[in-house]
N, C-alpha and C positions, 0 to 999 in steps of 0.2 A: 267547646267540643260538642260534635253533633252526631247522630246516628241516622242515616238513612237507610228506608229500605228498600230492597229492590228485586222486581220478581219476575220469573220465568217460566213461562208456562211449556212444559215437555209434557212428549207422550209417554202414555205406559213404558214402551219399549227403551226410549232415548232414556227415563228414569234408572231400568235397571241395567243400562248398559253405563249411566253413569255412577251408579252403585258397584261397579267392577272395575271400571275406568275412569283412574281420577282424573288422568292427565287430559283424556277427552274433554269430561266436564268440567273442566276448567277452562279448555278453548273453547268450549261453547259458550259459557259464561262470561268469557272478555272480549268475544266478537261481538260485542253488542250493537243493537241494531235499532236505533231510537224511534224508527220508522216502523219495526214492526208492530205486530196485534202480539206478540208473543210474550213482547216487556211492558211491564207496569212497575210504576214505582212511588212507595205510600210518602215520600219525603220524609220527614221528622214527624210524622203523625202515625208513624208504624205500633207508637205502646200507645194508643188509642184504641188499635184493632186484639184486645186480650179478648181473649175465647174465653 
């Protein structure tokens, strides 16, 4: 079993409208879009990245 991470970059605004609206952020989170500059994704080396 594995964990990947994966990340999205929003603006301010898109943040706290997805703070109000789950159901939003959620389809913005599954239209993903492998092409753009917006996703990044750490693979299985996300508990590498401890602050």
């Amino acid at each position: 079993m594995s964990m990947n991470g994966n990340w999205l970059r929003v603006s301010p605004d898109e943040l706290e409208q997805a703070r109000t609206d789950f159901a939003w952020a959620h389809h913005l989170a599954t239209e993903r879009d492998d092409n753009s500059e917006r996703w990044t994704a750490t693979d299985k080396a996300w508990n590498g990245l401890e602050f």
